[in-house]
C-alpha positions as CSV (number, residue, x, y, z in Angstrom):
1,X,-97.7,77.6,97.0
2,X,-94.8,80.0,97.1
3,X,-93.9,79.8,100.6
4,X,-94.1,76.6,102.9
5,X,-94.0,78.2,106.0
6,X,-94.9,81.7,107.0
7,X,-92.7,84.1,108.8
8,X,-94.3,83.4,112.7
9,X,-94.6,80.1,112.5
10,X,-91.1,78.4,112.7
11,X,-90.0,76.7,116.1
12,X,-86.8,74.6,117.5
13,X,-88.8,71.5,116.3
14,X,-88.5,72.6,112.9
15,X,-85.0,72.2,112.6
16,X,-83.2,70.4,109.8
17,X,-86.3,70.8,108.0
18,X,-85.9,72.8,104.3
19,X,-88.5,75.8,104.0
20,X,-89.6,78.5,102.0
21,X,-90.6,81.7,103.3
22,X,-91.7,85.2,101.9
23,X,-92.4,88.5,102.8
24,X,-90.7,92.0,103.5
25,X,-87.4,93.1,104.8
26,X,-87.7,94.0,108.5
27,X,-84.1,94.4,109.2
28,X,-80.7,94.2,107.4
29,X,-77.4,93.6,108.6
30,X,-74.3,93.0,107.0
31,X,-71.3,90.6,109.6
32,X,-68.1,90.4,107.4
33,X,-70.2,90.0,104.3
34,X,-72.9,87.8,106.0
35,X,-76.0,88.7,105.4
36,X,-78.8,89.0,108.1
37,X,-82.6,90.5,107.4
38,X,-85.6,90.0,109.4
39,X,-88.2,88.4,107.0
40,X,-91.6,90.0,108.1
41,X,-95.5,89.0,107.0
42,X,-98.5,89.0,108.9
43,X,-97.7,86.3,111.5
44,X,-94.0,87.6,112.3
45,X,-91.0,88.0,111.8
46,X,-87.7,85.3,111.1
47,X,-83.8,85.7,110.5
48,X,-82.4,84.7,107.2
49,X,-78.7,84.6,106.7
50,X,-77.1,84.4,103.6
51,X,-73.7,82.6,104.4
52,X,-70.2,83.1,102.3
53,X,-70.8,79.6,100.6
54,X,-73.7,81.0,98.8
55,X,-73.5,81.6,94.8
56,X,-72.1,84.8,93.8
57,X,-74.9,86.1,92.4
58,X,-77.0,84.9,95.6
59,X,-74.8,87.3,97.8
60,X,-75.1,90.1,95.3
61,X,-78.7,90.0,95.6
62,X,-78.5,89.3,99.1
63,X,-75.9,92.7,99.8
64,X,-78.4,94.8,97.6
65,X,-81.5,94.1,100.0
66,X,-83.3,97.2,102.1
67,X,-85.8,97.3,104.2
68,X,-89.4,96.7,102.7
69,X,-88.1,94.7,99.7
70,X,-90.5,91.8,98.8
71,X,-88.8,88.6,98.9
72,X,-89.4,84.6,98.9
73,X,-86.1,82.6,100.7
74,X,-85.4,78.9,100.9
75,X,-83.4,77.5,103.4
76,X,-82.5,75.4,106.5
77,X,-84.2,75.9,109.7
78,X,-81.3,75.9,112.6
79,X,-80.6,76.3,115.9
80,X,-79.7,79.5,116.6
81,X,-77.3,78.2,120.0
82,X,-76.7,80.9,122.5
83,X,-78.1,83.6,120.2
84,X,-81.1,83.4,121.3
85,X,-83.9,86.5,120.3
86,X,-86.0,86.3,123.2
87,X,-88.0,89.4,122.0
88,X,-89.0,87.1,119.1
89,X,-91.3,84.0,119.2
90,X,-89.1,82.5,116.5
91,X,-86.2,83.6,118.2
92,X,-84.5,80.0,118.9
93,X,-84.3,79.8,115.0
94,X,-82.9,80.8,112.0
95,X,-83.0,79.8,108.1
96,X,-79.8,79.3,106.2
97,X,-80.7,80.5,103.1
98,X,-79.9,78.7,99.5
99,X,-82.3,80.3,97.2
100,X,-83.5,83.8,96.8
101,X,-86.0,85.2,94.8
102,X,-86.6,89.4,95.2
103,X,-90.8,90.1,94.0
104,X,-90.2,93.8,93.9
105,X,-87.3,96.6,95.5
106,X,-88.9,98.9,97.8
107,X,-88.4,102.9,97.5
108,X,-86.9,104.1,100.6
109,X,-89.7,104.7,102.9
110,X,-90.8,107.7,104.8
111,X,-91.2,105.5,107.8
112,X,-89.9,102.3,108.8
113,X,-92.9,100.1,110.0
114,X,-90.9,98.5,113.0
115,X,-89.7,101.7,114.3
116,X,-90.7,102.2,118.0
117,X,-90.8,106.3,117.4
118,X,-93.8,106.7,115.2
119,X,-94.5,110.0,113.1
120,X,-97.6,112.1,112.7
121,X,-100.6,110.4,112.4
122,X,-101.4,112.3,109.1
123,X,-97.9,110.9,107.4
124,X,-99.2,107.5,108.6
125,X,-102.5,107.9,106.8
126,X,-100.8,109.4,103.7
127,X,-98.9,106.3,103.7
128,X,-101.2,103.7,105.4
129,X,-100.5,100.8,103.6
130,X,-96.9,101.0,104.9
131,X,-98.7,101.7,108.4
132,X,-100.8,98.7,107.9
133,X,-97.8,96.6,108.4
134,X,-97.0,97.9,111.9
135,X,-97.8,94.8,114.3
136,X,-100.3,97.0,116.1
137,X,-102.3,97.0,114.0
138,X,-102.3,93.9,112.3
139,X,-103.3,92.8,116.4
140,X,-106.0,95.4,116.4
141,X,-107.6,93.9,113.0
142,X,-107.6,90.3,114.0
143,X,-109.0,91.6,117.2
144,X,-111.7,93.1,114.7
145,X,-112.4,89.6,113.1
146,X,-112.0,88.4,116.2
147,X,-115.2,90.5,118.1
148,X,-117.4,90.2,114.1
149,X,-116.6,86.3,114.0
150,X,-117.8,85.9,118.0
151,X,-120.8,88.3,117.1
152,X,-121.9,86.4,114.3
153,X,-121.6,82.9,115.8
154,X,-123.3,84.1,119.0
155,X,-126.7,85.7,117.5
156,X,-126.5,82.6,115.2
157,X,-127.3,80.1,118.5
158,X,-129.7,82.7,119.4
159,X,-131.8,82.3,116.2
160,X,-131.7,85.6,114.6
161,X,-131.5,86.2,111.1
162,X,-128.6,88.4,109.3
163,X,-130.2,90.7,107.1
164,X,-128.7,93.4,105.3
165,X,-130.6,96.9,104.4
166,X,-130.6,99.7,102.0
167,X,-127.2,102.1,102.0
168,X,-129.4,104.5,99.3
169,X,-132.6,105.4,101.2
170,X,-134.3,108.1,102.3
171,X,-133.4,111.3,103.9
172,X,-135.1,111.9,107.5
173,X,-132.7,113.6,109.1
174,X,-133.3,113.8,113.0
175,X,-129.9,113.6,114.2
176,X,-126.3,114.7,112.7
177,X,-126.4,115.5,109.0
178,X,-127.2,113.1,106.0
179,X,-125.0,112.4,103.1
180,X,-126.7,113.0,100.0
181,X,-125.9,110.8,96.9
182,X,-127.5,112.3,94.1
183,X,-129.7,110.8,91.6
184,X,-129.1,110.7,88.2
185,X,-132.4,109.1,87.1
186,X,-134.3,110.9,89.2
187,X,-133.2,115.2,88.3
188,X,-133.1,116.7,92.0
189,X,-133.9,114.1,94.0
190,X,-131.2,112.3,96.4
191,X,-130.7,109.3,98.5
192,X,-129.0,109.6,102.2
193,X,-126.6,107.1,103.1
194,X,-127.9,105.4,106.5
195,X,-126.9,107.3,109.6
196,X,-128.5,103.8,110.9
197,X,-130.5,101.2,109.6
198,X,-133.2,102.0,112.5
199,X,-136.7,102.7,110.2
200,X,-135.5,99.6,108.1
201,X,-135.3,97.0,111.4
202,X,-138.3,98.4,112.6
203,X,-140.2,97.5,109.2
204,X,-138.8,94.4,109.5
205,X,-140.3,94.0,113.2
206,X,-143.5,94.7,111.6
207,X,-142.7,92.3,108.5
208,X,-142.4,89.2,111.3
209,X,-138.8,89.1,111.5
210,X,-139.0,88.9,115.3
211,X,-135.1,88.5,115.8
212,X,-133.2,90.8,113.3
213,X,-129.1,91.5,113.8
214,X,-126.6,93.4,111.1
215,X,-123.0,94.2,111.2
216,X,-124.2,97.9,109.6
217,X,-122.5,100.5,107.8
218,X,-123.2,103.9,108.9
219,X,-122.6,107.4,107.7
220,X,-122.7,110.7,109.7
221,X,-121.4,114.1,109.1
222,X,-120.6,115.7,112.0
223,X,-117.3,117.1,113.3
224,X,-114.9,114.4,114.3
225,X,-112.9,113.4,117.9
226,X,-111.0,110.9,118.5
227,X,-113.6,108.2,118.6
228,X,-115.6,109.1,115.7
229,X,-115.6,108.5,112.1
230,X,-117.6,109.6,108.9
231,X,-118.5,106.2,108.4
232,X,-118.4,103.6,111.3
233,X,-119.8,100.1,111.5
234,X,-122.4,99.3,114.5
235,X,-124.0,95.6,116.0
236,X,-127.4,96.2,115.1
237,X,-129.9,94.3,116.9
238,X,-134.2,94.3,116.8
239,X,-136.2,92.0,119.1
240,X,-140.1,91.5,118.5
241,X,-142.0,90.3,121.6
242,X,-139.5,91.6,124.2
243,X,-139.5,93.8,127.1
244,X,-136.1,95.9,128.1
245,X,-135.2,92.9,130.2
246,X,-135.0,90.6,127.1
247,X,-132.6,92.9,125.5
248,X,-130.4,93.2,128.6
249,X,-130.4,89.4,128.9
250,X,-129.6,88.8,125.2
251,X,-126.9,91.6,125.2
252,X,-125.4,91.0,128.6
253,X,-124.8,86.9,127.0
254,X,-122.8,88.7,123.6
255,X,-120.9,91.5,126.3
256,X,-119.4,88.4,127.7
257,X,-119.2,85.7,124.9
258,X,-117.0,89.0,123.4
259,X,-115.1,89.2,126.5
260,X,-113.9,85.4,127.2
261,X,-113.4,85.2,123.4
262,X,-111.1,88.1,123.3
263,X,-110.1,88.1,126.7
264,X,-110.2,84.9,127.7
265,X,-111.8,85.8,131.0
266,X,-115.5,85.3,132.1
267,X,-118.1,88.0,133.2
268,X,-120.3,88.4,135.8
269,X,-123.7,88.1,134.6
270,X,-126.3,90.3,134.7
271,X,-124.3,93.1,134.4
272,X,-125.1,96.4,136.9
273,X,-128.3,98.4,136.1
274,X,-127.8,102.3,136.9
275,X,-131.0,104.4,136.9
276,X,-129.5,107.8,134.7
277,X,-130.8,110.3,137.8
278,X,-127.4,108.4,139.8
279,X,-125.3,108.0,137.5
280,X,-125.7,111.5,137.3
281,X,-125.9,112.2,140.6
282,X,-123.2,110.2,141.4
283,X,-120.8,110.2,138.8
284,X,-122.0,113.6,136.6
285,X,-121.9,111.5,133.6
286,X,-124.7,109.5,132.1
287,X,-121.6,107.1,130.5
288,X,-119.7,106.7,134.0
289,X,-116.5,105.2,134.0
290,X,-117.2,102.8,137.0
291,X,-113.7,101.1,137.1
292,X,-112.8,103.3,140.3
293,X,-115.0,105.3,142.9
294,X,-114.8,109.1,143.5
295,X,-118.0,109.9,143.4
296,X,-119.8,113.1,143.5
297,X,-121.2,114.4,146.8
298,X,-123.8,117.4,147.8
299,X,-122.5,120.0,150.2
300,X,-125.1,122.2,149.7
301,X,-127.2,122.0,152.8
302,X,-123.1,122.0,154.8
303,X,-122.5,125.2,153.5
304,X,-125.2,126.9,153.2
305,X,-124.9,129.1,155.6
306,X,-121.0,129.9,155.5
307,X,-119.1,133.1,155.0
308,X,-117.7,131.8,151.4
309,X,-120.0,134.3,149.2
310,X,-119.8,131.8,145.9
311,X,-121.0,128.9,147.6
312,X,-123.7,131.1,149.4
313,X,-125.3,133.1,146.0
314,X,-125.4,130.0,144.3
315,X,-127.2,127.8,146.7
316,X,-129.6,130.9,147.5
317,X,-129.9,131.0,143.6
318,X,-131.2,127.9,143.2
319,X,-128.0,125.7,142.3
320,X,-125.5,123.5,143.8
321,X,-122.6,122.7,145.4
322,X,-121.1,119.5,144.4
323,X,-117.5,118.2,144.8
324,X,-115.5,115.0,145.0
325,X,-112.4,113.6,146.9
326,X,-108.9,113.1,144.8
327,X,-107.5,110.6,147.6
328,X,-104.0,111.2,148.6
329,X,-103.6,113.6,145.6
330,X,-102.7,116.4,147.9
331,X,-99.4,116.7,147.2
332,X,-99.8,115.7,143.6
333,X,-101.1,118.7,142.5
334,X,-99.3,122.1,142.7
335,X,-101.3,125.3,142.5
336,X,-100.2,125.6,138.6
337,X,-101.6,122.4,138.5
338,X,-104.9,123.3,140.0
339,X,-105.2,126.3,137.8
340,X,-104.8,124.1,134.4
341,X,-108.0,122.3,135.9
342,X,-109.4,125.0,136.8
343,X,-109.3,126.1,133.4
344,X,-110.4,122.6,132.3
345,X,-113.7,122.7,134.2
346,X,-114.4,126.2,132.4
347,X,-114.5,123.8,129.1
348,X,-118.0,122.5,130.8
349,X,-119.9,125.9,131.5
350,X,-117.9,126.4,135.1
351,X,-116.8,129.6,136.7
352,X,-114.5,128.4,138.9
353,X,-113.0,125.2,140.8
354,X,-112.8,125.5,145.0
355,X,-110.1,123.6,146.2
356,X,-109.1,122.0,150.2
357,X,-106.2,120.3,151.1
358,X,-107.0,118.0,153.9
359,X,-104.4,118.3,156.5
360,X,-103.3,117.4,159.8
361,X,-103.1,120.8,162.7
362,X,-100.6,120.5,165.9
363,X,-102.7,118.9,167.4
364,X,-103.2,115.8,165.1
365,X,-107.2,116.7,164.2
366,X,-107.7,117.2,160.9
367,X,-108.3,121.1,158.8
368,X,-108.8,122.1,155.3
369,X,-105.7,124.5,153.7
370,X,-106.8,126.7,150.7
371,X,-106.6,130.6,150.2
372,X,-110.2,130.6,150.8
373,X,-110.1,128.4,154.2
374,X,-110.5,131.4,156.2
375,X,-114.4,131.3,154.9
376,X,-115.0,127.9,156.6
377,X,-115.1,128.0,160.4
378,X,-114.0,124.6,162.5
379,X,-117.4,123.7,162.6
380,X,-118.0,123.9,158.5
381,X,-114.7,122.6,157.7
382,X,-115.0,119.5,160.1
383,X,-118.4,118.9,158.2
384,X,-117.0,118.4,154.4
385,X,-114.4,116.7,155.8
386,X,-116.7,114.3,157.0
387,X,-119.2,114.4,154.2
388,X,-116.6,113.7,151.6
389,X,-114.4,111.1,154.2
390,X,-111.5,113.4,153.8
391,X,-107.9,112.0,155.5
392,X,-104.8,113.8,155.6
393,X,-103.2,114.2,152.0
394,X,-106.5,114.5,150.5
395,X,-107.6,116.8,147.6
396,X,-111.3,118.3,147.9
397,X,-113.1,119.7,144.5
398,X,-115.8,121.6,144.3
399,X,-118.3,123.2,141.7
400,X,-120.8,125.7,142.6
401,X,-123.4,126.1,139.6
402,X,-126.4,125.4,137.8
403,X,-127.0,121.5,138.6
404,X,-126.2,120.5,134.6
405,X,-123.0,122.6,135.2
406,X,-121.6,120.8,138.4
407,X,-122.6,117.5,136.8
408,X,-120.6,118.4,133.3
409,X,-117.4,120.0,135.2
410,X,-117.1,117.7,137.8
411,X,-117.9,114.5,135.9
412,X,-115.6,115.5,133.2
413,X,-112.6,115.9,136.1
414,X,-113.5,113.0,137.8
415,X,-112.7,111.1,134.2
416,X,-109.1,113.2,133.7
417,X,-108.1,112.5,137.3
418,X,-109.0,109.1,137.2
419,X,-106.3,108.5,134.4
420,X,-103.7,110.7,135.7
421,X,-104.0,109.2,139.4
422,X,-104.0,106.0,137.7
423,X,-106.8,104.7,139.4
424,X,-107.9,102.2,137.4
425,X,-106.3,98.8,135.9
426,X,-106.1,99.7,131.8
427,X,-106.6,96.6,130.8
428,X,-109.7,96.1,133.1
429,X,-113.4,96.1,131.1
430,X,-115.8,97.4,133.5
431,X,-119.7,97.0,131.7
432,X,-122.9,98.7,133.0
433,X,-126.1,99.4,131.6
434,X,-127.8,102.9,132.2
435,X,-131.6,103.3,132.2
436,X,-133.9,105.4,132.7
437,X,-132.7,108.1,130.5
438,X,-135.5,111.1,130.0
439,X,-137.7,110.9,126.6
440,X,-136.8,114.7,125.8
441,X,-134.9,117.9,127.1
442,X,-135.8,121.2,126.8
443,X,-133.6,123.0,124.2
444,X,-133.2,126.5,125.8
445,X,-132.3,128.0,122.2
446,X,-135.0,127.2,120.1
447,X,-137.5,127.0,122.9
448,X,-138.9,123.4,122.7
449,X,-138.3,120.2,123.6
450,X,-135.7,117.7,121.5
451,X,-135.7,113.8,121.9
452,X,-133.0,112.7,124.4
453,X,-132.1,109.9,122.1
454,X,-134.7,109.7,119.3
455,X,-138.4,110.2,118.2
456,X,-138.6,106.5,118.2
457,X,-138.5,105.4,121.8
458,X,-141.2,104.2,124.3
459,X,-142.0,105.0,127.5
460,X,-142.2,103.8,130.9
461,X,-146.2,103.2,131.5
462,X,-146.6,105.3,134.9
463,X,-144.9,108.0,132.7
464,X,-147.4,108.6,129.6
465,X,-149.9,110.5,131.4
466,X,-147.0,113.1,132.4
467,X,-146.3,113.3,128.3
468,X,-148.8,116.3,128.5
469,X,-148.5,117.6,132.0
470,X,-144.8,118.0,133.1
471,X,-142.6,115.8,130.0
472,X,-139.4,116.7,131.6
473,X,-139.8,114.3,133.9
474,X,-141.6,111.6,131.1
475,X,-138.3,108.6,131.0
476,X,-138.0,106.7,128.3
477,X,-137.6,102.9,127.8
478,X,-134.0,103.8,126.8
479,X,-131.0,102.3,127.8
480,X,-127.7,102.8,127.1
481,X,-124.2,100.3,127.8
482,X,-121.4,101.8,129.2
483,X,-117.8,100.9,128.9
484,X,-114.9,102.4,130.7
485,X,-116.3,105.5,130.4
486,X,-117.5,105.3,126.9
487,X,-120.8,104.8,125.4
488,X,-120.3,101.3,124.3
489,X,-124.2,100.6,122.9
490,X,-127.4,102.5,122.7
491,X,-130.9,101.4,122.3
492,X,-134.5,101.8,123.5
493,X,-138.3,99.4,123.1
494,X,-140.0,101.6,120.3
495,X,-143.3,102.6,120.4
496,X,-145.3,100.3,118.6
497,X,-148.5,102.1,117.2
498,X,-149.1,105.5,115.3
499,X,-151.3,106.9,117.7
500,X,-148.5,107.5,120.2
501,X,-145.8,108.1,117.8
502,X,-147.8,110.7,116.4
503,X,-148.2,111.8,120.5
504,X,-144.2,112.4,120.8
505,X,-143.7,113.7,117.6
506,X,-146.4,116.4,118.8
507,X,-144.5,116.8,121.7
508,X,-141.6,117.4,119.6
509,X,-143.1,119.9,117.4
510,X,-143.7,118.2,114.5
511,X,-147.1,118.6,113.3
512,X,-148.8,115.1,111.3
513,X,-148.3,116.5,108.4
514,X,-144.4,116.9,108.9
515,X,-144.3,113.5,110.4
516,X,-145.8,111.6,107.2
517,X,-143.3,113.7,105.1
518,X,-140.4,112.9,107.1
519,X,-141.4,109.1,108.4
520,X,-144.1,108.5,106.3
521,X,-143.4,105.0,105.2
522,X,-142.6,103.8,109.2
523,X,-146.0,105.2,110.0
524,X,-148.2,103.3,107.3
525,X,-145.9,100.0,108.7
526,X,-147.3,100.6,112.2
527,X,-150.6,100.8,111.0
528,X,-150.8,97.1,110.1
529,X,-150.1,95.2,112.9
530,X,-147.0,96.1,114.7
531,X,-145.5,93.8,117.4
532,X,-143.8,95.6,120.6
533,X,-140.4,95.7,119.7
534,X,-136.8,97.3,120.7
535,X,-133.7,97.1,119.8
536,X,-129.6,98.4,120.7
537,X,-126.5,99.0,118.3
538,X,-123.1,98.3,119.6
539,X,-120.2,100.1,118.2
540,X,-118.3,97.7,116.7
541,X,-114.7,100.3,116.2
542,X,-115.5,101.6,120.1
543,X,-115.5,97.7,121.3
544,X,-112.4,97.0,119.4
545,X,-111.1,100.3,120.6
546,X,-111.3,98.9,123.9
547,X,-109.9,95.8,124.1
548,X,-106.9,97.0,122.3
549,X,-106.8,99.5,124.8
550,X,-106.6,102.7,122.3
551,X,-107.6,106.0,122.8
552,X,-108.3,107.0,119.1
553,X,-110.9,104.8,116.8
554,X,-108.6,105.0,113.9
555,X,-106.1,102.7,115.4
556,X,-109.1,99.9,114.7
557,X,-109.7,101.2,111.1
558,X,-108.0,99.5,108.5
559,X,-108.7,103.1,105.8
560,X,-109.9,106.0,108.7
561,X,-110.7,109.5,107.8
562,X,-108.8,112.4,109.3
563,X,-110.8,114.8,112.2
564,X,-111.7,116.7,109.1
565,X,-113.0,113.9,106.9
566,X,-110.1,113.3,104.3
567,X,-109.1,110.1,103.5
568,X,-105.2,111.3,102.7
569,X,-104.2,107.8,101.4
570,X,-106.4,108.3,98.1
571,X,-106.8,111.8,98.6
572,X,-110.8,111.8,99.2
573,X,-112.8,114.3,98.7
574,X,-112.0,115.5,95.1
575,X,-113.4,117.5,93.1
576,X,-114.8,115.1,89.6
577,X,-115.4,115.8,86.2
578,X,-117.7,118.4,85.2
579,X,-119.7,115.5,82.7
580,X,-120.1,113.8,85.9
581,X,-121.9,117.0,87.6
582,X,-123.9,117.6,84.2
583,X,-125.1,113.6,84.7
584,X,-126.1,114.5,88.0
585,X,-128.0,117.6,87.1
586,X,-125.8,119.4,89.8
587,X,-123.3,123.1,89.6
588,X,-120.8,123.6,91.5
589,X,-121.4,127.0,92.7
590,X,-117.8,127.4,94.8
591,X,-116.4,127.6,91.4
C-alpha cells in the first residue's frame, strides 16, 4: 500500500505513531521557512509540516509545492497543543514529516476546490474533475451509494429479483423524444435508447417474474430545468399479483428504510394518501409541497355578487375565484414586491393577482387595505376575512380565472412564498402519495384526448363504463409520491389484457392497427396469460437531490449535461468521422 493512513482518519490517539499519507495539496503555507499544506483525499483533509531539520533537498521539494500537487508524506502524528483546528475533524493533529514523495505537479488551476466562492457552473463542468474534489460533492455521491446500497439490500429481504433490460430496443415513442442509435447491420433501421424499461418489466410480469426491481438507465430528450437530465437513473419496480395497496405498502417500507439509513430518523408509516381532485383543490398542485399549510380557498359564492367587476365576469363566466393567506406577510411585501408576483402568476396563464392587507380600523375590528378595497363593502370584506382566517398583518391572494388557471398560478405562488417566508424546516422530508389522478385530458390543440400519465394504466372498476360516456371524469389506478414539492415516484396497476388496452388506445386515437405497430410485441405478451400487475419508478438523482438538500440534479451527478445537453468536460456532442456516417448509411445534411 502507498499510504497507511488516509487523510480523515487520523485522531489524538494516533500520536507517536509513524504514517504515510497521500493525496493533493489543499493549502500551503510557508512560517519562517516551515512548511505547512493541508493534505486532502476523499475522507479529508490533514496538516503536514516540513520542519527546518528536514534534508535539504526535502525542504526544496517541500518550498516548491502548490495547491493540487499529488503527493505521498511520511511522518509523526503529534499533538497539535493549543492549535487546535476545530473546523477540522483531524484538527488535534498534525504529521511531522520525514519523507516526501511528489506523484505529479499540478497546473495552476482555474479554481481552487476548497474555495467557499464558487464560479459558474459551466467552468465547473468544463473542469469537473477538479469539481469532483469539492467536499460537497464527494458527500452528495456517498449519499448516492448510500440510497443504491439501502435500495438494493431492501428489495433483496423483499424477494425480488434484479434484472437488467435492453438499452437498444425499440422506438414507441409516447412521451418526450427517443434517441435514435443507428444500425449499421440493419441500413435504416434504429434502436431507441429506453426512456424507461416499462414494456420490458411488463413482459417480464407476463414471463412469471412476479417481483421485478432495476436501478435503470434512462434517456429522454427534452429541454432541460434544473432537475432534469438527458440521461437519469430511476428505482424501477413491477409487482405481479398486487393491488395499488401492495405497492404503497412495499414502497412506503423502502421511503423509510431510505430515510433512517440516510437520515437516521424513522417514518411514520403508511404515509398520507391525497385523492388528486384535493390536492388540487387544496394546494393547486398535483405534487404538493405539504411541509407547511396555506392552502387554497374558494371565494366564489363570497363575492359573487360584489362591485369588483373582475371577480364578478369571471364567476358569471363560469370560473373561479380562488386565493390563499400569506400569514403575517403584510409588511413583507411592498407593492414592487407584489407587482414582481404579479408578473410571476402571469407565467401560469393569469391576468392578474388581487391583493388585501388585513388590518386593524380605529376601532380595533379588522378591514382589508388594497387600491381596490373600495369594491368590497363591510359586509364582503368581513366574509374573506373570515373565509380565509385573516388577522391583522396578513397578506390575502387571489386569482380569478379558468379553474386550471387559478390552480397553476396560485399553486405555483403558494410554492415561491413558502421558501421565501421560510415556512418550512429544509432539512425536513415530508412524503405523500397522490391518487386518483385522471386516465386522460383533453388536449385542446389537437382536439383529443392524451393519456395523463401513460397508455398503460388501469382503471378504477366503477370508472370503465364512463371510458365511453364522459372519460374526463374515468381515474386511473395511478399514483404518484410526492416529496417536498417534487414528484419523487410515479407509477400506476397496468391493464392486464388486450381487450382493454386496445379500449384506451381507441380512446386515445390510436386505431389497432397503429397499436400493433407501435406496441406490438406488449400486445402478443398479454395475449398469453397475463397476471394483474403494476409497478412505480423512483428517481434515484431527485431522492439524492433531496436529502442533500439541493436545488439542481447536477449537484448529485458525478458527469451532468448542461440545460442544453452538452457534456463540456469531454466536449459531447461532436461531430465524427465521415467513415463513421458512411458505416451508418447516414448524411449529414447540415453540412
Amino acid at each position: 500500500m502507498l499510504r497507511t493512513k488516509t487523510c480523515g482518519e487520523l485522531r489524538s490517539e494516533n500520536i507517536g505513531e509513524e504514517v504515510t499519507l497521500c493525496g493533493w495539496v489543499d493549502g500551503y503555507r510557508d512560517h519562517n521557512g516551515v512548511v505547512f499544506i493541508d493534505l486532502r483525499d476523499r475522507y479529508g483533509i490533514t496538516q503536514v509540516a516540513f520542519k527546518l531539520d528536514l534534508a535539504p533537498e526535502i525542504q526544496e521539494q517541500a518550498r516548491k509545492l502548490r495547491n493540487e500537487d499529488v503527493l505521498r508524506a511520511t511522518g509523526t502524528v503529534i499533538d497539535r497543543g493549543e492549535n487546535v483546528n476545530p473546523k477540522l475533524d483531524t484538527g488535534k493533529i498534525e504529521i511531522h514529516a520525514s519523507e516526501l514523495e511528489v506523484y505529479s505537479k499540478s497546473k495552476t488551476p482555474p479554481f481552487e476546490p476548497g474555495t467557499q466562492e464558487l464560479p459558474n457552473e459551466e467552468l465547473r463542468l468544463q473542469y469537473r474533475f477538479l469539481d469532483l474534489r469539492r467536499q460537497e460533492l464527494h458527500d452528495a455521491l456517498a449519499i448516492r451509494h448510500r440510497v443504491s446500497k439501502i435500495t438494493r439490500d431492501y428489495f433483496d429481504t423483499q424477494g425480488f429479483l434484479e434484472i437488467e433490460t435492453p438499452m437498444l430496443g425499440r422506438s414507441t415513442p409516447e412521451g418526450a423524444r427517443d434517441y435514435l442509435v443507428p444500425s449499421r447491420v440493419h441500413p435504416g433501421a434504429f434502436y431507441a435508447l429506453p426512456q424507461s424499461p416499462q414494456i420490458y418489466k411488463q413482459i417480464l410480469m407476463v414471463a412469471g417474474y412476479d417481483r421485478y426491481y432495476q436501478l435503470a438507465r434512462c434517456f429522454r430528450d427534452e429541454d432541460l430545468r434544473a432537475d432534469r437530465q438527458p440521461e437519469f437513473t430511476q428505482i424501477d419496480v413491477e409487482m405481479a399479483f398486487v393491488d395499488r395497496e401492495d405497492i404503497f405498502s412495499t414502497i412506503d417500507g423502502l421511503v423509510a428504510a431510505l430515510i433512517e439509513g440516510v437520515r437516521g430518523t424513522s417514518t411514520p408509516l403508511p404515509l398520507p394518501r391525497i385523492s388528486y381532485h384535493d390536492a388540487m383543490e387544496r394546494f393547486g398542485s398535483d405534487k404538493p409541497d405539504l411541509r407547511f399549510g396555506m392552502e387554497l380557498v374558494d371565494v366564489g359564492e363570497t363575492v359573487a355578487d360584489c362591485e369588483f367587476g373582475v371577480f364578478k365576469n369571471v364567476i358569471a363566466g363560469g370560473g373561479r375565484v380562488r386565493g390563499m393567506n400569506a400569514k403575517g406577510a403584510a409588511e413583507k411585501y411592498s407593492r414592487k414586491n407584489i407587482d414582481g408576483l404579479t408578473a410571476f402568476v402571469g407565467e401560469y396563464g393569469a391576468k392578474g393577482l388581487a391583493f388585501f392587507r388585513v388590518k386593524a380600523n380605529e376601532g380595533g375590528d379588522l378591514c382589508l387595505d388594497s387600491p381596490i378595497a373600495k369594491f368590497f363593502s363591510d359586509e364582503h370584506q368581513q366574509a374573506i376575512i373570515g373565509k380565509l382566517k385573516g388577522e391583522a398583518g396578513d397578506l390575502l391572494f387571489f386569482v380569478a380565472d379558468k379553474p386550471a388557471v387559478t390552480s397553476a398560478a396560485l399553486g405555483a405562488l403558494r410554492f415561491r412564498l413558502g421558501r421565501e417566508l421560510e415556512l418550512y424546516d429544509p432539512k425536513e422530508i415530508n412524503c405523500a402519495w397522490i391518487i386518483d389522478f385522471p386516465l386522460v385530458t383533453w388536449n385542446e390543440d389537437e382536439n383529443r384526448w392524451d393519456a395523463e400519465h401513460h397508455p398503460f394504466c388501469s382503471v378504477v372498476a366503477e370508472d370503465v363504463e364512463l371510458i365511453k360516456t364522459d372519460p374526463g371524469k374515468v381515474r386511473a389506478l395511478s399514483y404518484d409520491l410526492v416529496v417536498n414539492g417534487n414528484e419523487a415516484a410515479s407509477g400506476s396497476i397496468r391493464i392486464h389484457d388486450s381487450d382493454t388496452q386496445q379500449a384506451v388506445f381507441d380512446l386515445l386515437g390510436m386505431p389497432a392497427e397503429e397499436a400493433e405497430a407501435r406496441f406490438g410485441f406488449l400486445l402478443e405478451a398479454l395475449r398469453y396469460g397475463a397476471p394483474p400487475h403494476g409497478g412505480i419508478a423512483l428517481g434515484l438523482d431527485r431522492w439524492v437531490m433531496l436529502f442533500c438538500g439541493y436545488d439542481n440534479i447536477r449537484d448529485v451527478i458525478a458527469f451532468p449535461k448542461t440545460q442544453k445537453a452538452a457534456d463540456l468536460l469531454s466536449g459531447a456532442p461532436s461531430e465524427v468521422d465521415s467513415r463513421q456516417l458512411r458505416d451508418l448509411h447516414i448524411r449529414n445534411v447540415t453540412k
